[in-house]
C-alpha positions as CSV (number, residue, x, y, z in Angstrom):
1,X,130.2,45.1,90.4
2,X,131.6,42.3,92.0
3,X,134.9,43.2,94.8
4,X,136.6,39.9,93.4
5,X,136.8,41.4,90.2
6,X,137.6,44.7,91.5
7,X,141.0,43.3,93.3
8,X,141.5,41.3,90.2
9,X,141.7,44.1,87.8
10,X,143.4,46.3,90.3
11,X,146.0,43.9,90.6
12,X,146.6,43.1,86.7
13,X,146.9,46.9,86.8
14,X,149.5,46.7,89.6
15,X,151.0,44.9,87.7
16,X,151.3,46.7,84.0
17,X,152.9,49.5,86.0
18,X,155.4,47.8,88.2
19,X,156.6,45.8,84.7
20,X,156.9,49.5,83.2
21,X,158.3,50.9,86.3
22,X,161.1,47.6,85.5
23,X,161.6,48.3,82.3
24,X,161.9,51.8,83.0
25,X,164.6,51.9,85.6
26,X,166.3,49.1,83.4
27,X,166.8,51.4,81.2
28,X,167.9,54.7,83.4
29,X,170.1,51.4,84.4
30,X,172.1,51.3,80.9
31,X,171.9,54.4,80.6
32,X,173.5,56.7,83.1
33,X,174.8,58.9,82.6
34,X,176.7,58.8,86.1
35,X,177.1,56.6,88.7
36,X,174.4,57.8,91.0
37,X,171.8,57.7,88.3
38,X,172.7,53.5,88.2
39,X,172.6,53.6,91.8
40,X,169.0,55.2,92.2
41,X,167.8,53.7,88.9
42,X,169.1,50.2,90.7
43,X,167.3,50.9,94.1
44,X,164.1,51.4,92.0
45,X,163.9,48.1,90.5
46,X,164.3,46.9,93.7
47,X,161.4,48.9,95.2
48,X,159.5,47.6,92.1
49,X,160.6,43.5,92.6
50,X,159.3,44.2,96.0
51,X,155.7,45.5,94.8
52,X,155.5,42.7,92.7
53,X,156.3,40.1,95.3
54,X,153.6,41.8,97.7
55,X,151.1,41.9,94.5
56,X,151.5,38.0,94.0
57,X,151.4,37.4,97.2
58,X,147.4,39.1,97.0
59,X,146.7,37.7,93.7
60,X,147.9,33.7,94.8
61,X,147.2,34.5,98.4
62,X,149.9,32.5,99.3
63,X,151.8,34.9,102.0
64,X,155.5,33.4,101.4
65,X,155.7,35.9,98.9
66,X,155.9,38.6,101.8
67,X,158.6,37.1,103.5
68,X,159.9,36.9,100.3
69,X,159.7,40.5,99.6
70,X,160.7,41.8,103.3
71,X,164.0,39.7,102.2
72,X,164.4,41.4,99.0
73,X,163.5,44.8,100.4
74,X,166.3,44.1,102.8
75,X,169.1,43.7,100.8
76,X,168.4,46.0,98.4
77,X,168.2,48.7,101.1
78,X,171.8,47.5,102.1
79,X,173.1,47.3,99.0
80,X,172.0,50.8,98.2
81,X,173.9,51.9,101.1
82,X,176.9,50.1,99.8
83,X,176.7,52.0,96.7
84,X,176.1,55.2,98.0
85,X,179.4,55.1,100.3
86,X,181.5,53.4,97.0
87,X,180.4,56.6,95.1
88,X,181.0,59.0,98.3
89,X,184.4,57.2,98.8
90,X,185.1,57.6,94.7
91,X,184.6,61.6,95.1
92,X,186.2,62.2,98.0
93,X,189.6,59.9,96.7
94,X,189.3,62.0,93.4
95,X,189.3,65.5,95.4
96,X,192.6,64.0,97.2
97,X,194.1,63.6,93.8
98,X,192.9,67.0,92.6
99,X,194.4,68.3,96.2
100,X,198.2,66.4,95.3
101,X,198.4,68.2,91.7
């Protein structure tokens, strides 16, 4: 068994379940039911852009795909932050209203 090969196949593989892992979370996506479901179903897709980026960067071995993905893996972390205070803020503002009434 040649290691080529080996990598080769292990990264098609890599592949298969980070376009599952997509299409997966894509759906959670539309789905919902609530907001934190989108927001965790959202931060997964991210996760799962960034193992693709890091397993075309093996397959082409071309390494701009890394910086690529430490860019992606960036933003997403700060957007998932951003949502997660939006959803904190939305509870807490709807606990106010329940407080006034």
């Amino acid at each position: 068994m040649n290691a080529e090969w080996l990598l080769q196949t292990s990264v098609s593989f890599g592949f298969v379940m980070v376009f599952a892992t997509v299409f997966l979370a894509f759906w959670r996506l539309m789905r919902g039911p609530s907001l934190p479901d989108r927001v965790v179903a959202l931060d997964m897709m991210t996760v799962a852009i960034v193992a693709f980026c890091g397993l075309a960067a093996v397959r082409s071995g071309d390494s701009a795909f890394l910086d690529v993905a430490l860019a992606l893996a960036l933003v997403g972390f700060l957007a998932t932050v951003a949502l997660a205070r939006f959803a904190e803020r939305q509870v807490l503002r709807k606990e106010q209203q329940e407080d006034e009434t």
